[in-house]
C-alpha positions, 0 to 999 in steps of 0.5 A: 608410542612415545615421543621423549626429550632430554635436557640436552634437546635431544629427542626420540621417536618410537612407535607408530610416530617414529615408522610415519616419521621415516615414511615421511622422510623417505616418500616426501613429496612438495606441496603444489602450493609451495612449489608454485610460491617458488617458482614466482619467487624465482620469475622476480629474481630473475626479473631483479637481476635482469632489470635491477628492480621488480614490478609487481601488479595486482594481477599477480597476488594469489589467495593461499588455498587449494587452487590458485586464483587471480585476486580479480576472480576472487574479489568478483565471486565474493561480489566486491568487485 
């Protein structure tokens, strides 16, 4: 293993980091949450050229975690609502 630089920024992986590297590289695979981020993004782009502006609702806004949840459903269940 070792993970070496140079005064020129160049940098060098060998070992097990560098095979996890190329495996990550060759197999990768987009996190759900991101995918989903972008594809709202996209809906509001399309919404903006269409209408010449975006309306958000609150409806809308997700909690960053493993499962995306409405905002309503998380302020109910942490009793704020």
């Amino acid at each position: 293993m070792a993970l070496q630089t140079s005064p020129f920024s160049g940098w060098r992986l060998s070992g097990k980091e560098a095979e996890a590297f190329l495996e990550q590289v060759n197999q990768a695979q987009s996190n759900p949450l991101a995918q989903a981020s972008l594809d709202r993004g996209r809906q509001l782009m399309a919404e903006y050229d269409q209408k010449g502006y975006v309306t958000l609702h609150s409806y809308t806004i997700y909690r960053v975690s493993s499962e995306l949840e409405p905002i309503e459903e998380i302020l109910e269940k942490s009793g704020l609502k």
